[in-house]
C-alpha positions as CSV (number, residue, x, y, z in Angstrom):
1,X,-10.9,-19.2,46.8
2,X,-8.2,-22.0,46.0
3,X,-5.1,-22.5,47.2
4,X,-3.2,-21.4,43.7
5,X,-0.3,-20.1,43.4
6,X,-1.2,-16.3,44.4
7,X,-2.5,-17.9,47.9
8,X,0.6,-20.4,48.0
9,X,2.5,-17.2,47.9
10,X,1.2,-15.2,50.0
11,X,0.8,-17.9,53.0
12,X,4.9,-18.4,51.9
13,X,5.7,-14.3,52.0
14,X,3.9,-14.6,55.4
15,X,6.2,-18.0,56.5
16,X,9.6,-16.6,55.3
17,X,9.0,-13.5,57.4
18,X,8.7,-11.2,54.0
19,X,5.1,-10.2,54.8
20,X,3.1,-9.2,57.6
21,X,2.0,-11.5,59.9
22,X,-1.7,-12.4,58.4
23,X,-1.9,-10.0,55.7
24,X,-1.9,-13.1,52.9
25,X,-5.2,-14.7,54.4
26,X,-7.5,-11.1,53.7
27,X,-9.3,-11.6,50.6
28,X,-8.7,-8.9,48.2
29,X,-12.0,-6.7,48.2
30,X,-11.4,-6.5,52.0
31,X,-10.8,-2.8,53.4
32,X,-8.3,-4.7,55.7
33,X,-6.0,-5.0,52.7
34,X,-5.1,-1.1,53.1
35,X,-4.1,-1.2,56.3
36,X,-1.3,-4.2,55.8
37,X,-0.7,-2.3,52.9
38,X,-0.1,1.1,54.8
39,X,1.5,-0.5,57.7
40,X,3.7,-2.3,54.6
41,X,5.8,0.3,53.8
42,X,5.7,1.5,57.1
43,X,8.0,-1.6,58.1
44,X,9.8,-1.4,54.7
45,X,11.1,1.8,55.6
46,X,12.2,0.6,59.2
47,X,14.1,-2.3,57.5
48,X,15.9,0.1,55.7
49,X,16.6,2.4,58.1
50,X,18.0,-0.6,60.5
51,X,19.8,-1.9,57.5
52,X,18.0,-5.2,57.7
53,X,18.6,-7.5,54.2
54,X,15.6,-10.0,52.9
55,X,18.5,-12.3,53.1
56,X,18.8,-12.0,56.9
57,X,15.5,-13.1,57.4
58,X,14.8,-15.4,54.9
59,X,17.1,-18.6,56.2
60,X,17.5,-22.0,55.2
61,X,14.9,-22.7,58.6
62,X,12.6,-20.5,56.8
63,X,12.4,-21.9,53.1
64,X,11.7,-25.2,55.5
65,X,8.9,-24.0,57.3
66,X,7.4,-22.6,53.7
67,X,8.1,-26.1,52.0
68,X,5.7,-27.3,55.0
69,X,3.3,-24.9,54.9
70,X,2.6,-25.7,51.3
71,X,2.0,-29.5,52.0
72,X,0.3,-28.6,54.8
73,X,-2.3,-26.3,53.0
74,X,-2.3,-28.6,49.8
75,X,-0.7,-25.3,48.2
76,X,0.4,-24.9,44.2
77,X,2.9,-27.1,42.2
78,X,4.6,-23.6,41.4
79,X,5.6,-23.9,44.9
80,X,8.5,-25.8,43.7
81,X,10.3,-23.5,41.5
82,X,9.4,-20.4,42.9
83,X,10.8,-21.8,46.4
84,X,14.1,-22.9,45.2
85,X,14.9,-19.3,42.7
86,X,13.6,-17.8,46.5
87,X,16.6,-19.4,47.8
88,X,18.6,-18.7,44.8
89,X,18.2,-15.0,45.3
């Protein structure tokens, strides 16, 4: 695999606190996919139920760390729209 922008994403989701912690790194034929994906909504539905907004955890500090991450892995160009319409949102 590359680091495009699906990768770039997915190491991002992880960064910003939007994902589980290592669920972006499992390649996709992996059986380990449909755990994060089980235990996904699983935490979904404990956000909601604790009224906790993407916008309280994705901060300024976060979109930081992601803008690092992406140097750091040599991640996608796209990385520098998709960040900024992240913080946008």
């Amino acid at each position: 695999g590359g680091q495009f922008t699906a990768n770039t994403m997915a190491c991002i989701s992880e960064v910003i606190g939007l994902a589980l912690p290592y669920s972006g790194g499992a390649p996709a034929p992996d059986t380990e996919r449909d755990e994060y994906a089980y235990r996904s909504g699983r935490q979904v539905v404990d956000l909601i139920r604790s009224q906790l907004r993407p916008r309280d955890i994705v901060t300024r500090k976060a979109l930081e760390n992601a803008a690092r991450i992406v140097g750091a892995t040599g991640g996608s160009t796209n990385a520098a729209l998709h960040l900024p319409a992240i913080a946008h949102e």
